[in-house]
C-alpha positions, 0 to 999 in steps of 0.5 A: 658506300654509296648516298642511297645505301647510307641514307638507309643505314642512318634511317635505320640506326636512328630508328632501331636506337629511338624506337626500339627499347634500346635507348629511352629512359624508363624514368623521368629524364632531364637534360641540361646543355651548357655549350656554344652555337652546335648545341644553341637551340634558339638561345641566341635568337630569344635572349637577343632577339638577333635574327636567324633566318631561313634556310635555317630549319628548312630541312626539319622544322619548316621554319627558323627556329634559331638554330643554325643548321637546316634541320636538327642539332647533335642534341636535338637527335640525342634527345630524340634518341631518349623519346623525351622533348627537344630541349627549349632554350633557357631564354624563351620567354614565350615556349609555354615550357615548364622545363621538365625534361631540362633546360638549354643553356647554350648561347651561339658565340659562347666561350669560357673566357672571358668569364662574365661576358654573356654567354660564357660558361659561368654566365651559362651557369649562374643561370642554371642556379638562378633556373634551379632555385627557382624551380624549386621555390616553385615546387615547395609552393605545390607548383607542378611539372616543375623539375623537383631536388630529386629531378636535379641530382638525376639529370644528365648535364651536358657540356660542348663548349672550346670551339670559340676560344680556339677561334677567337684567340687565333683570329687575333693573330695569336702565335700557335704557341701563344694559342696553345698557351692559352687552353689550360685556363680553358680547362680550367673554366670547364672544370669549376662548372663541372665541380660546381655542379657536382657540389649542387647535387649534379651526378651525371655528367655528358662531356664533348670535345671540340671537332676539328677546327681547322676543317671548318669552311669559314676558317679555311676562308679566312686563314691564311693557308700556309699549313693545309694538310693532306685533307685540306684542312688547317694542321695548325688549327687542328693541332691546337684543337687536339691539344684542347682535347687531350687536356679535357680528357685528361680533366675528366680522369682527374675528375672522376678520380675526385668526384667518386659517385659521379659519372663523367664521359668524356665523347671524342667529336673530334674524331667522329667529324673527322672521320665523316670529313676525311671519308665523306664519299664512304658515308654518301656525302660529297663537298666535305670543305664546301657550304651548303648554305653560302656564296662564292662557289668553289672550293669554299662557297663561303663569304663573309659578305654573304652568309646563309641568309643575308640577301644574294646568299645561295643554298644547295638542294634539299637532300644534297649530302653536305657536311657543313651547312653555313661554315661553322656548322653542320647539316642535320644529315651530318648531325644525325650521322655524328649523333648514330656515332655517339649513341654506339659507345665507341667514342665514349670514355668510359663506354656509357650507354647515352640513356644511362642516367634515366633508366632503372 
């Protein structure tokens, strides 16, 4: 399929999706991200005041906003897709938000373990019970727009975090069965949120595995590449990647099993990424391994020393059908294709209307 074709397949798929009735809520909705850098919209540069810079946002936005990417995340087009604001970061000072349409907890960097390092999961937590209870102090004061008990217990909580651990536990030169050895207290992690959660009232629950690790750019820069596959892409890493998943899908059955009146979907990005990777031609894009934003050329364009907005860094075209954008994260182009994936149910266990929180 060629890039003009695709391009109008995506505009319509996200357009049938978010204005046509088949998604959006009909009720209030709220969201709450608990997550690392692909759902981080802005959480790091509020909470640190660590400056991302253009090109960032060029693409969307016109400016930074925090985000890496050159335009909207998964969770941007998501919440996009339910006609409800783009979610503002927990940290931000200066949004002017109320926060009814939910919260983003989600800090670039973050990982599960170690546990109270900010922002890990259970850092991210204990804001979101701090962020609940004082809302509803708030609420009982007659404040208005607040999200009230009810608001709480009918929103959905969205969980994408485990990209870091992997990487981080492999860049300490951990063996692969040292790495693999590792993910079960990841698990473990990601399962004490969810039941802490559950027991504050949380009933909904939107949760992603990790993509392909061994596909990213930066890591294909760094590793060593003793173990490339047949796409490019790190077997060992990848390996691992698809061991962390089996263990969260099977967490989520176990979940489901436990927790009766709740709803928990588990999304495979694993396998949508890795589609749009493997197939990039097919979907109108082109240098699936190569950086949009970054230095050095082919086969990577990455460099550690020149990241996408340090002085001497170079970007691709506007328009230019990239995947990855900067190494570790991916195009708005690739964002929305990823989100027309998730919005279709196919990825989905059990196959859950993404809206199926806010409507009647």
């Amino acid at each position: 399929m060629g890039a003009l074709l695709w391009s109008l397949v995506v505009f319509v798929c996200v357009w049938s999706y978010c204005f046509s009735g088949a998604v959006g809520c009909d009720k209030a909705g709220a969201v709450f991200v608990f997550g690392d850098s692909n759902s981080d919209t802005g959480g790091l540069a509020s909470g640190l005041g660590f400056p991302i810079n253009l090109p960032n946002g060029r693409t969307f936005f016109r400016r930074s906003t925090g985000r890496l990417s050159d335009g909207r995340l998964i969770i941007d087009h998501l919440c996009q897709s339910l006609n409800i604001s783009l979610l503002t970061p927990y940290l931000d000072a200066l949004s002017g938000n109320s926060f009814a349409n939910g919260a983003n907890f989600a800090v670039v960097g973050s990982s599960t373990l170690p546990k109270y390092v900010p922002f890990s999961l259970n850092i991210q937590l204990m804001q979101f019970l701090h962020f609940k209870a004082r809302s509803l102090e708030l609420v009982t004061t007659g404040a208005r727009n607040l999200i009230n008990d009810g608001g709480f217990r009918n929103a959905l909580y969205l969980i994408d975090i485990g990209q870091n651990d992997l990487a981080d536990a492999f860049s300490k030169n951990l063996s692969y069965a040292q790495v693999v050895r590792k993910i079960p207290s990841f698990i473990t992690e990601i399962e004490d949120v969810v039941k802490s959660l559950y027991n504050e009232g949380a009933r909904k629950f939107w949760v992603h595995n990790t993509g392909p690790l061994g596909c990213l750019p930066k890591l294909l820069t760094i590793a060593p590449k003793k173990d490339l596959d047949s796409f490019g892409c790190l077997s060992s890493y990848n390996s691992a990647a698809k061991l962390f998943n089996e263990a969260l899908l099977h967490l989520s059955q176990k979940l489901r099993a436990e927790l009766k009146d709740a709803t928990l979907v588990y999304v495979d990005i694993y396998a949508i990424k890795l589609d749009l990777i493997t197939n990039a031609a097919k979907y109108g894009f082109s240098n699936p391994l190569m950086v949009c934003c970054g230095f050095g050329g082919p086969p990577y364009n990455f460099d550690t020393r020149v990241t996408c907005g340090v002085p001497g860094y170079q970007v691709c075209a506007e328009g230019s059908r990239y995947v990855s954008w900067d190494g570790t994260h991916l195009t708005e182009a690739a964002n929305a294709f990823i989100t027309t994936r998730i919005l279709s149910m196919a990825y989905s266990t059990p196959r859950t209307p993404f809206d199926f929180f806010c409507r009647h």
